[in-house]
PLY file of the C-alpha trace (Angstrom):
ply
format ascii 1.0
element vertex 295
property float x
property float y
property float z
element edge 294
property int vertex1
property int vertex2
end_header
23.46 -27.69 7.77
20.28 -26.61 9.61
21.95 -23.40 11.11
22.66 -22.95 7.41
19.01 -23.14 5.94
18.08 -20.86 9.00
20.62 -18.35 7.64
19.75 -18.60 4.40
15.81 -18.24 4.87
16.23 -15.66 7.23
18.30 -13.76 4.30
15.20 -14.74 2.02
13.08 -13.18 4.35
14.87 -9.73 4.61
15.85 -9.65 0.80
12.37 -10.60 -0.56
10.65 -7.63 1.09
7.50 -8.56 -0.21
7.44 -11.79 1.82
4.12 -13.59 0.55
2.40 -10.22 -0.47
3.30 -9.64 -3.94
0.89 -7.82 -6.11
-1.71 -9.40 -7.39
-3.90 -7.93 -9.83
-7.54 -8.78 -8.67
-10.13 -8.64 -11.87
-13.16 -6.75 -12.07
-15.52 -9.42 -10.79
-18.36 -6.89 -11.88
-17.10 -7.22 -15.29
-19.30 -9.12 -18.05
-18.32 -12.06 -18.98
-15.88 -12.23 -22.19
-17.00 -12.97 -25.41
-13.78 -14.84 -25.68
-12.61 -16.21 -21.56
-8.80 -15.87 -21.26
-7.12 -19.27 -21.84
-6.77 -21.81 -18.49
-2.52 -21.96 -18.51
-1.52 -25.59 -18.45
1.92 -24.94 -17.55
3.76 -21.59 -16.11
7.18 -20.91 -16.15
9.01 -22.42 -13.08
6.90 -24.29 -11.91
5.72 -28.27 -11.51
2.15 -28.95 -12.58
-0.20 -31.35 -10.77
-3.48 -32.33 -11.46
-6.08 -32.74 -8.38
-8.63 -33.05 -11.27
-8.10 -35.17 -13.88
-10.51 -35.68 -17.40
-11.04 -34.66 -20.30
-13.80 -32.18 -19.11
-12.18 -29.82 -16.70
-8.60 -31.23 -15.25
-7.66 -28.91 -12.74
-4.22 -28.06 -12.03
-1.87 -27.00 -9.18
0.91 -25.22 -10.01
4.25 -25.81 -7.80
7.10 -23.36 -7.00
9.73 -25.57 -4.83
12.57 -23.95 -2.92
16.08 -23.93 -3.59
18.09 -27.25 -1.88
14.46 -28.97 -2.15
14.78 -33.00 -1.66
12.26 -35.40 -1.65
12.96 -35.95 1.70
11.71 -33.05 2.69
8.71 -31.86 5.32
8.69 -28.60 4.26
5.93 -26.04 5.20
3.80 -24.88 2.27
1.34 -21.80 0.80
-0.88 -22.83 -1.26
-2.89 -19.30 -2.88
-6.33 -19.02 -4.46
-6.47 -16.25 -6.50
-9.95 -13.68 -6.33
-12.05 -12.62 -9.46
-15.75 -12.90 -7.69
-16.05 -16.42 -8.73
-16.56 -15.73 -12.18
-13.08 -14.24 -13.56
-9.61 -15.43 -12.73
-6.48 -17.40 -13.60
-3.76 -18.51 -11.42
-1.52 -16.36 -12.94
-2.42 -13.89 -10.25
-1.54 -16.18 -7.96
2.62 -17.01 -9.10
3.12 -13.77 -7.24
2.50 -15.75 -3.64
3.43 -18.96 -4.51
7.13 -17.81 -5.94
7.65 -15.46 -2.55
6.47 -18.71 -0.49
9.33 -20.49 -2.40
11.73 -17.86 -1.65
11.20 -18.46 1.79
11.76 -21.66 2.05
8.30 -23.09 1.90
6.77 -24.74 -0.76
4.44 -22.18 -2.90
1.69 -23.53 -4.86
-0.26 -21.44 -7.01
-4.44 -23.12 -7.40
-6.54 -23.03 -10.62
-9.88 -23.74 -9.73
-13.55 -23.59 -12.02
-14.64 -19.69 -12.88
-17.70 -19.17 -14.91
-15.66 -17.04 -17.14
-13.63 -20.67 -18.22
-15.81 -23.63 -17.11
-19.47 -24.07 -17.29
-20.35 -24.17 -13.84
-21.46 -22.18 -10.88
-19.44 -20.97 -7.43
-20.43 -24.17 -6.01
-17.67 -25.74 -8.19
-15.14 -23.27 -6.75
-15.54 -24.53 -3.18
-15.35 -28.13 -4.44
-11.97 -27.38 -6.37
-10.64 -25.93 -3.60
-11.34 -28.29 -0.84
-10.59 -31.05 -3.58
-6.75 -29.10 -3.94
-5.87 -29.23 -0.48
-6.89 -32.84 0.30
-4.72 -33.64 -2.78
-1.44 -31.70 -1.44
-2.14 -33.71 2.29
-2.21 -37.12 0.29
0.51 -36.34 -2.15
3.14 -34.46 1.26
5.20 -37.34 0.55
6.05 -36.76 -3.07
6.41 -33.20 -3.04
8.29 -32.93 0.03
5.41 -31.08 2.42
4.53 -31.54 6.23
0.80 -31.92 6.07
0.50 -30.37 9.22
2.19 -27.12 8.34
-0.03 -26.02 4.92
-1.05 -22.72 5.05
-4.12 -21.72 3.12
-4.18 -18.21 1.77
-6.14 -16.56 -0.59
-7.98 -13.01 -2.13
-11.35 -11.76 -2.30
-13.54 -14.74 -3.64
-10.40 -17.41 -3.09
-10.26 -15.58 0.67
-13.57 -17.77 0.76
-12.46 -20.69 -0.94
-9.72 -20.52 2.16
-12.09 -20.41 4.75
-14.31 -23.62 3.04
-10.86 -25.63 3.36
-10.24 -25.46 7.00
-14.44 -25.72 7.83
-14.47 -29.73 8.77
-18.77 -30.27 7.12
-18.86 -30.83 3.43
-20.96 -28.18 1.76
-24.11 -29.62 0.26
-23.69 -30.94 -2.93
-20.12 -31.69 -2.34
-18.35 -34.61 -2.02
-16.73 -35.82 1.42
-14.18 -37.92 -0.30
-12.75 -34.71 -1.48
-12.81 -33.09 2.30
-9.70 -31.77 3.93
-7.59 -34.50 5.63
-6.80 -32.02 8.52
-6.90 -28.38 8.59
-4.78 -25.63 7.52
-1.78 -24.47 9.94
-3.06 -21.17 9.05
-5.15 -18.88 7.31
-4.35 -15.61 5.15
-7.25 -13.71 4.12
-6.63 -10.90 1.71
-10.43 -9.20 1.52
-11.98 -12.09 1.73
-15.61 -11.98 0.32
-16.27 -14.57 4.05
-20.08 -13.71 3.24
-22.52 -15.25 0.49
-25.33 -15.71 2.04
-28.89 -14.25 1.00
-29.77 -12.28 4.40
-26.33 -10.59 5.07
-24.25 -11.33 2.61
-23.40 -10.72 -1.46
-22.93 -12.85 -4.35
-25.50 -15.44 -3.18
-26.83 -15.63 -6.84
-23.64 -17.24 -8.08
-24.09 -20.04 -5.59
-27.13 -21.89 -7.44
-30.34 -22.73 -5.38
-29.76 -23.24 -2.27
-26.29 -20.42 -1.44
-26.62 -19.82 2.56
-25.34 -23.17 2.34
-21.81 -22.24 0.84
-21.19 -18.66 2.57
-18.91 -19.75 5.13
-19.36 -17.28 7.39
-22.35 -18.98 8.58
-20.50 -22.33 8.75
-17.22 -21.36 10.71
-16.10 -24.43 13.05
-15.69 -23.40 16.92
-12.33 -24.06 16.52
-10.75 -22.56 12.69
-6.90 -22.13 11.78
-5.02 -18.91 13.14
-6.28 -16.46 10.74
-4.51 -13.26 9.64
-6.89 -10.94 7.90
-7.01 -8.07 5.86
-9.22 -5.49 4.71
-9.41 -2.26 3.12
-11.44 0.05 5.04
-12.59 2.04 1.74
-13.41 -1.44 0.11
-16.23 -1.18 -2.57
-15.87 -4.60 -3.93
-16.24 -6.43 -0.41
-17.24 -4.07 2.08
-15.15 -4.20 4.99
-18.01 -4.22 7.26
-17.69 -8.53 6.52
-14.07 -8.44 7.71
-15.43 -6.91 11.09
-17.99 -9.35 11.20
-15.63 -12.60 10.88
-12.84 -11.58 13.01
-15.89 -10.91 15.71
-17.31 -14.53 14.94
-14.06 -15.61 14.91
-12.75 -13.91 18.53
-16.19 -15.00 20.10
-14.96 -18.52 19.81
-11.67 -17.95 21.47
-9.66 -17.91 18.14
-6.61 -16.55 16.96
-7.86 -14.25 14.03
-5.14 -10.96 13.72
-7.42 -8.13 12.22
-5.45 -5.46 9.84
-7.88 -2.48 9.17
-6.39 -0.76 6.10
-7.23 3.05 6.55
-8.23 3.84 2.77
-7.13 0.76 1.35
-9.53 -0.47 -1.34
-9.92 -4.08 -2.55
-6.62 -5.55 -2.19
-3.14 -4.03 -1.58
-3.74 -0.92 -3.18
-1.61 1.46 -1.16
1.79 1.68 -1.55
2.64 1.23 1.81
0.88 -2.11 2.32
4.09 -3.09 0.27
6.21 -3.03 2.68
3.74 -3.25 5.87
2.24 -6.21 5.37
5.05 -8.19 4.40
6.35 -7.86 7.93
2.89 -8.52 9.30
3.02 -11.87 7.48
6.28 -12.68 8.36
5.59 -11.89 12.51
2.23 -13.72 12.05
4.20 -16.99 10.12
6.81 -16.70 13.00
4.29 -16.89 15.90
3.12 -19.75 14.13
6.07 -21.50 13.65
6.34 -21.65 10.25
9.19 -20.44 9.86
12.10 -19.42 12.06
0 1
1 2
2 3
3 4
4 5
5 6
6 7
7 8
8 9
9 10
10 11
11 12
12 13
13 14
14 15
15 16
16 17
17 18
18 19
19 20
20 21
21 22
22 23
23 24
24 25
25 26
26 27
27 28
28 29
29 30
30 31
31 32
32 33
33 34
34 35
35 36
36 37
37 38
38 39
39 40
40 41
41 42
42 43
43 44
44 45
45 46
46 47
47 48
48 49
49 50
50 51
51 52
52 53
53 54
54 55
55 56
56 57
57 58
58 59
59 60
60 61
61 62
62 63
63 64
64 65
65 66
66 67
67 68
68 69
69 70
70 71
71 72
72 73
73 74
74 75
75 76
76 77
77 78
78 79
79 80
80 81
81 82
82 83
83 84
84 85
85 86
86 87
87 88
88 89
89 90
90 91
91 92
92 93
93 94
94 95
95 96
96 97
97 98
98 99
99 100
100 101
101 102
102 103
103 104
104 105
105 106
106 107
107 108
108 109
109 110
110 111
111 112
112 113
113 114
114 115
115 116
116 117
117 118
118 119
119 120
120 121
121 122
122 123
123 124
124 125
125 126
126 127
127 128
128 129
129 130
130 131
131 132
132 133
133 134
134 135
135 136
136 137
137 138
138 139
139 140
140 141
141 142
142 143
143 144
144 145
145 146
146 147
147 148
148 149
149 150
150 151
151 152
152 153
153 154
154 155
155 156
156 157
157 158
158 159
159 160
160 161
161 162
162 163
163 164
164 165
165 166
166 167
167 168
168 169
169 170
170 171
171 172
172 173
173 174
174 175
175 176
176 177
177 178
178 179
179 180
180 181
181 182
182 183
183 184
184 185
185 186
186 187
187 188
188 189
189 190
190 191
191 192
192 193
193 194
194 195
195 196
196 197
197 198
198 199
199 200
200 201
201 202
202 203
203 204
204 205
205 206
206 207
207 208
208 209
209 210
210 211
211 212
212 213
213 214
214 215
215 216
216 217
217 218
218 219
219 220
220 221
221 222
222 223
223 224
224 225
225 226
226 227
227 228
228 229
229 230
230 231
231 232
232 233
233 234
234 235
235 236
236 237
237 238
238 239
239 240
240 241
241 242
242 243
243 244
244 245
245 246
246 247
247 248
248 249
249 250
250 251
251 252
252 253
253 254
254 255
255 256
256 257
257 258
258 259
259 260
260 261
261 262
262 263
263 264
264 265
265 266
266 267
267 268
268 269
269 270
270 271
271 272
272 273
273 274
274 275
275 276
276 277
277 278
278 279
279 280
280 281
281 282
282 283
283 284
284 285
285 286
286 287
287 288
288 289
289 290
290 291
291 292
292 293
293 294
């Protein structure tokens, strides 16, 4: 039966073709804000939905894409994807595309909602919380769904690229809550233009972070030892400048970890070449591989 799940993900793996990379349409974080914010889906097609936030206010939900011949019994690995907007737009529809590859694969996929100005009241300091606040709910609920704890990978794009980065960083930001902290951290990172840098000196953004925002760029707060990190970055970025891509995996590297760099030569903010379609799939696939994550 196991050689037969091997065969059968492997198959996934070559038949899927876009692996854990599908499309997804980033918003114009530059945007103003809409007169009237795009609804917050409560349910999406295919999915489970969990809430890590409950209340009448805001409940935040986690949508859940499990894997054919899925059991309770289960210790499957998992992808759980924050979608990017700038911390202001979003919805986790632009995340289904991750989640339902993970799935495909044999992992569990799991696509986030988390707090955007555009659809709660709040400020970016709310999207840090959510997101920290998500993955310590998918550790304490690995039993139910069928998930290894140990083998969650964390992945996200442009703003949710740093809401990744806050959930494998072990200190609790400052007006966050520790009960809400990561059990453990991610078996992995996948950074999609991750905007890694908020801070006031060196960074952008910092104004959506409330008074005091060097204290939620992450770049500044890396622990000496973070998650394998794969990374990628448009070298023609104009949304995150990839100059902050060569400035984490350097941080990163100068603490001896495993951060795999993918310059994009003209790529802009996100996937937006056509041959990123088909290259980074297979540099997600060799990078889940070394990991063992999957076969």
């Amino acid at each position: 039966m196991r050689a037969a799940y091997f065969k059968n993900l492997l198959a996934a793996l070559a038949l899927t073709g876009a692996t854990l990379t599908a499309q997804e349409k980033l918003p114009d974080e530059r945007a103003p804000l809409a007169a009237q914010p795009p609804a917050t889906p409560t349910s999406l097609p295919g999915a489970e939905t969990h809430f890590y936030r409950t209340g009448a206010s805001a409940p935040m939900r986690l949508f859940v894409f499990k894997p054919a011949g899925w059991t309770a019994q289960d210790k499957r690995p998992a992808l759980i994807h924050f979608f990017g907007g700038g911390f202001t737009h979003g919805v986790p529809t632009q995340a289904v595309g991750w989640a339902k590859n993970a799935a495909q694969l044999g992992l569990i996929g799991i696509a986030a909602d988390y707090r955007v100005k555009e659809r709660f009241p709040t400020d970016a300091t709310a999207c840090v919380a959510d997101a920290r606040a998500a993955v310590r709910w998918l550790q304490e609920h690995a039993a139910e769904l069928g998930l290894d704890p140990a083998k969650l990978v964390v992945s996200g794009s442009s703003a949710g690229g740093h809401l990744a980065l806050w959930t494998a960083i072990t200190a609790t930001p400052l007006s966050g809550d520790p009960a809400e902290a990561p059990l453990q951290k991610p078996a992995a990172l996948i950074l999609m233009s991750p905007a890694c840098d908020s801070s006031v000196a060196t960074g952008q953004r910092a104004e959506r972070f409330g008074p005091n925002p060097d204290a939620y760029s992450p770049q500044q707060h890396l622990d000496a030892k973070m998650p394998p990190t794969l990374l990628f970055h448009g070298d023609a970025d104009t949304i995150v400048p990839f100059k902050y891509a060569v400035a984490l995996d350097e941080k990163l590297r100068a603490t001896d970890n495993d951060c795999e760099f993918v310059p994009m030569p003209g790529g802009g903010h996100g996937f937006t070449l056509p041959e990123w379609k088909d290259q980074a799939p297979k540099r997600i696939k060799a990078f889940l591989q070394r990991q063992k994550l999957i076969p």
